[in-house]
N, C-alpha and C positions, 0 to 999 in steps of 0.2 A: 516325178512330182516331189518325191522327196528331198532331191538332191537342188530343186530350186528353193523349197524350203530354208532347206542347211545356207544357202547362199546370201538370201533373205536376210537370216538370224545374224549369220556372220555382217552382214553388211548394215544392220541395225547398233549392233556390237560393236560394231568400229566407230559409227556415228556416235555415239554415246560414250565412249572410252575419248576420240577426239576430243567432245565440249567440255569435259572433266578436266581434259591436258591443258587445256585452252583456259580452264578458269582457274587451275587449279592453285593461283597464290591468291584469290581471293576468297576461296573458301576457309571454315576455321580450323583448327589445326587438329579438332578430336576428328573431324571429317575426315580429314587429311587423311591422320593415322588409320583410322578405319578402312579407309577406301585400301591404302595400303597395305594394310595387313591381309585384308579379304584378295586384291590380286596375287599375293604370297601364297598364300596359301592355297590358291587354285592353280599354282604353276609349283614346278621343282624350286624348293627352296633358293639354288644358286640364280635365283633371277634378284633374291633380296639386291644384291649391294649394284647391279646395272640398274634397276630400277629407282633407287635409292639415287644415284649421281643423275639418272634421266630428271625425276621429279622435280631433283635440286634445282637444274639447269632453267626447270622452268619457273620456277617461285619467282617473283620482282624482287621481292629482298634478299634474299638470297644470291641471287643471279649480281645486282647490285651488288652486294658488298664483294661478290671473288673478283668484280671489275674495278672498284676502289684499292684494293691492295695488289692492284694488278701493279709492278716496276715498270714506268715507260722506258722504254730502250733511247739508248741516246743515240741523237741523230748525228748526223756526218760531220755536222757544225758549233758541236762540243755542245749543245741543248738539253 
């Protein structure tokens, strides 16, 4: 019984860590930090700076602006 429990918690946990990834450039930024500092904090510190590039990736501004200074590569047709 217990171990359907554990399966439960874990699978509630995942649902809810999703909708936060999912929202997470619309929330404000002290949220932000919080949210993040609290999953820090409950894992071995070296998860800071993967976690950190993860979050990035998903912010729209963010994500936005590393594709605006993105160099397009010139095509075969001197473009």
């Amino acid at each position: 019984m217990a171990m359907i429990a554990l399966e439960i918690s874990d699978q509630l946990a995942r649902a809810l860590g999703d909708a936060v990834v999912r929202m997470w450039g619309q929330l404000p930024a002290d949220l932000q930090n919080r949210l993040f500092e609290e999953a820090v904090n409950s894992q071995d510190e070296k998860i800071r700076p993967r976690l950190a590039v993860y979050l990035h990736d998903k912010h729209p501004r963010t994500c936005a602006a590393v594709k605006a200074r993105a160099v397009p590569e010139p095509d075969s047709l001197g473009g």
